[in-house]
N, C-alpha and C positions, 0 to 999 in steps of 0.2 A: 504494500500500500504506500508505496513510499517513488518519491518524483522531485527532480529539481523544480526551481522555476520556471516557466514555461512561456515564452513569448509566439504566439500563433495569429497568423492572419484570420479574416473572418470565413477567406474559404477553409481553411483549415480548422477552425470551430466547426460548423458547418461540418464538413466532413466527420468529425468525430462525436457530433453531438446526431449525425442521421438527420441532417432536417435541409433548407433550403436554404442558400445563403441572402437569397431577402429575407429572409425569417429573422435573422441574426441581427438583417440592418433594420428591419423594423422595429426588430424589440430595442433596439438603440434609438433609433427616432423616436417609438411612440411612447416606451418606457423608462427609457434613462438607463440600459443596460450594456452600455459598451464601455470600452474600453477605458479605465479610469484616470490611466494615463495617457495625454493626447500629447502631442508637437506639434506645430504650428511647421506644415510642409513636408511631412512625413507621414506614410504609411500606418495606421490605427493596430496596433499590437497587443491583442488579450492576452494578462499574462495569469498565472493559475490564480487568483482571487475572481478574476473577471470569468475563468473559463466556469469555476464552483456555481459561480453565483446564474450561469444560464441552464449550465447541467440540472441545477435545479427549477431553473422556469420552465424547462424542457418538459422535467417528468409532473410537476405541480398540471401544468396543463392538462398532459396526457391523461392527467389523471379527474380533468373536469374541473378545476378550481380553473375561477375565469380571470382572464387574463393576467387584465388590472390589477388583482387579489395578489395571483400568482408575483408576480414584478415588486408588489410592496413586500412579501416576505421574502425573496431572493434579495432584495437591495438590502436587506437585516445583516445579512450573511456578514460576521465580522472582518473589519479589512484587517485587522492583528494576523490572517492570515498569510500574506506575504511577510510580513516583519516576522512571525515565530518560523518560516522554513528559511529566511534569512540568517536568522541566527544560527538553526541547524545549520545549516550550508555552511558560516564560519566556523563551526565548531566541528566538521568535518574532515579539518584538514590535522595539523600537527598534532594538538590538540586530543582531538578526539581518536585519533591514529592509534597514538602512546595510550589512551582508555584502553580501546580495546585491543590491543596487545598486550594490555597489562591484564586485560580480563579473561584472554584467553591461554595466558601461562598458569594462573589460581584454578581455572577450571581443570586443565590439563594433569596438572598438581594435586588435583582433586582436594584441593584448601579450600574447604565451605568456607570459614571462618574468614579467608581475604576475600573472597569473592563476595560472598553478603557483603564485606567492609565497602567494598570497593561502589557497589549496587548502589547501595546506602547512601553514599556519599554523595554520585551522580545525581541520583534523585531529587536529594535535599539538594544540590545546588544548583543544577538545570532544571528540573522538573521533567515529569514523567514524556512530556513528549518528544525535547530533544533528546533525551536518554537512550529513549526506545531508537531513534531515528539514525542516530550518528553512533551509538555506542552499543546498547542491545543484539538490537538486529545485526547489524556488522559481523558482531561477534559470534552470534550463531550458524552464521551464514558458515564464519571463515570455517571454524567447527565442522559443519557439516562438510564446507569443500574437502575439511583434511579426511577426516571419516571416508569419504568419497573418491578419496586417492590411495588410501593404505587402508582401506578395509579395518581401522582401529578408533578411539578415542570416543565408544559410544559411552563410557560411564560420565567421560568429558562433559559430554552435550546434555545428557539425564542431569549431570551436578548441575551444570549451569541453568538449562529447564526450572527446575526445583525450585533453585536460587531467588532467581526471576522471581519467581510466581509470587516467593514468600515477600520479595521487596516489593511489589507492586499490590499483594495482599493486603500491606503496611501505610499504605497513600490512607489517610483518612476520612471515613464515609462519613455523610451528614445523612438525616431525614428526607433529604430532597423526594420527591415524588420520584420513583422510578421510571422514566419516560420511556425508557430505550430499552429491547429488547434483544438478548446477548444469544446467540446459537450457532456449534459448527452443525457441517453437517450430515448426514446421517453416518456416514462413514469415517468421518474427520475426528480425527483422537487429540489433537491439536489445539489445544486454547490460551497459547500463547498472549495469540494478536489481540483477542478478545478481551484479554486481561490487563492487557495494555491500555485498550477502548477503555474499560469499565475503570480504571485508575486513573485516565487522562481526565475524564468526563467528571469525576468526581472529585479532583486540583481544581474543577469553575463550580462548585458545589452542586453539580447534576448528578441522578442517580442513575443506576442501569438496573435492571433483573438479567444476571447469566446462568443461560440454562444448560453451557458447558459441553461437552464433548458430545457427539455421535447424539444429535435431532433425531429421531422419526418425523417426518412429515404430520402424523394427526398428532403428534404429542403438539409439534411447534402451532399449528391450530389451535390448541384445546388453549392452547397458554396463549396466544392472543388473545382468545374469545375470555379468557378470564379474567385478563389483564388491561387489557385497551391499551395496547403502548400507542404512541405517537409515533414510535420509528424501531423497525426492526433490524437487524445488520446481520448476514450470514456470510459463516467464512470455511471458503475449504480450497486446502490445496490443490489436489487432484479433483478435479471433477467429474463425475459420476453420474450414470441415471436417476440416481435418487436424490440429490442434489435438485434437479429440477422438478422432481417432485417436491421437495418443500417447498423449495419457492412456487410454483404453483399453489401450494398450500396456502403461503405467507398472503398473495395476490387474491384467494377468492376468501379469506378468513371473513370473520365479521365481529367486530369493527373493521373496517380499512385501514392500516396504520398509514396514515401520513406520507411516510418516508418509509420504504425496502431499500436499500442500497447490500449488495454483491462485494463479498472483499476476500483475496486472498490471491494465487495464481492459478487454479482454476478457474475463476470465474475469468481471469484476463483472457483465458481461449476463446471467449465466448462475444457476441458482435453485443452493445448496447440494448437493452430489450424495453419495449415501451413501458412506462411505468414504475420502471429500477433506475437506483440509481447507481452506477458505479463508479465511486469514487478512485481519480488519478492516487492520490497517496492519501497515509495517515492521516495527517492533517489535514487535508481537503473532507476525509472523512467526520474530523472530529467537528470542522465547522458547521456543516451543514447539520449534525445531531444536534448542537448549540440550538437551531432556530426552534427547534420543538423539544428538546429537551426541558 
């Protein structure tokens, strides 16, 4: 879920959003949805705050909220999201480098004890999202590449997993209403990313309900129908036929939530689907949960 900044013409929106490129210049003309930053003599460049904010006019429509409605809760969308992948991006480089090479000798090590430290520390001084972004994920990644090359270092990846889970456990919950709706899925053992969501969201004091590894399709039904979230998020790596059976699921539930958005790299095989939203990265995720969380 994760993507630098992003500068794209309006065909290129367009393109990726499935629609028409008048579509793009009217929702600029008639709603104030383009590009936030202009030049005087140059070319109109959406760059990922601008792209969020139509991905969601997109699907609010598709979804029958009319227009005008649609356009006022997409211009919500906070602009703090290009500033917090800003800052990820500088903390990317040397910085963040030595994190995680530092995180991924404690794992290797199988030192619970520096790895928490190390966790810990990030958290409390970036916060969960550039964490996750430039230092977490990195680290798992590099983890898995080595696993992936010498057939070793799975206690590695489990320590570090574990770790994780228990530091981002640790992010402090409030009362907030639980808007958001947390599910891998059906097959997906995975709940990393979700853990991540549900700790990010809950540093702006928003709540989540995660209902954690391996969905059933009528389970993740039952529990919309019981819950009414505002917004659901499913995540699976590999994609699967039954995958698309929950989301089918999620899509004719009742309530309607709001907001479905697709996250993980299976869903990235897959073309945009009316109605979903599929967020470019983390953050583009975590903003658009903001508007109805």
């Amino acid at each position: 879920m994760d993507d630098d900044q992003r500068s794209l013409s309006a065909g290129e929106v367009a393109r990726e959003l499935g629609v028409a490129v008048t579509t793009i210049r009217t929702w600029d003309r008639r709603y104030g949805l383009g590009p936030a930053q202009r030049e005087a003599g140059k070319h109109r460049r959406y760059d990922t705050t601008d792209l969020a904010r139509l991905r969601l006019m997109r699907q609010l429509t598709v979804d029958g909220v009319a227009p005008a409605e649609a356009a006022r809760l997409a211009r919500r969308l906070p602009t703090s999201l290009a500033a917090t992948q800003a800052v990820a991006q500088q903390l990317a480089g040397k910085e963040a480098g030595a994190a995680v090479r530092g995180l991924c000798r404690a794992a290797l090590a199988l030192d619970v004890v520096q790895t928490d430290r190390l966790l810990s520390d990030a958290v409390g001084r970036c916060g969960v999202v550039v964490t996750w972004t430039t230092i977490i994920a990195p680290a798992l990644i590099e983890l898995g590449r080595r696993h992936a090359q010498a057939g070793r270092y799975i206690e590695a990846e489990h320590l570090l997993s574990n770790t994780v889970s228990r530091a981002l456990a640790r992010v402090p919950r409030n009362d907030a209403l639980p808007a958001v709706l947390l599910a891998c899925g059906p097959q997906e053992q995975h709940t990393l990313a979700l853990e991540a969501t549900a700790a990010a969201l809950a540093e702006t004091g928003r709540g989540s309900r995660m209902l954690g590894a391996r969905v059933p399709a009528q389970s993740l039904s039952t529990a919309i129908s019981k819950t009414g979230p505002h917004a659901v998020v499913l995540w699976s790596h590999q994609l699967q036929r039954d995958d698309l059976l929950q989301l089918a699921a999620a899509m004719t539930a009742r309530p309607r939530p709001l907001i479905i958005a697709t996250c993980g790299p299976g869903w990235q095989t897959r073309p945009p689907q009316d109605g979903v939203i599929a967020p470019a990265s983390f953050v583009e995720l975590l903003h658009v949960l903001q508007l109805v969380a």
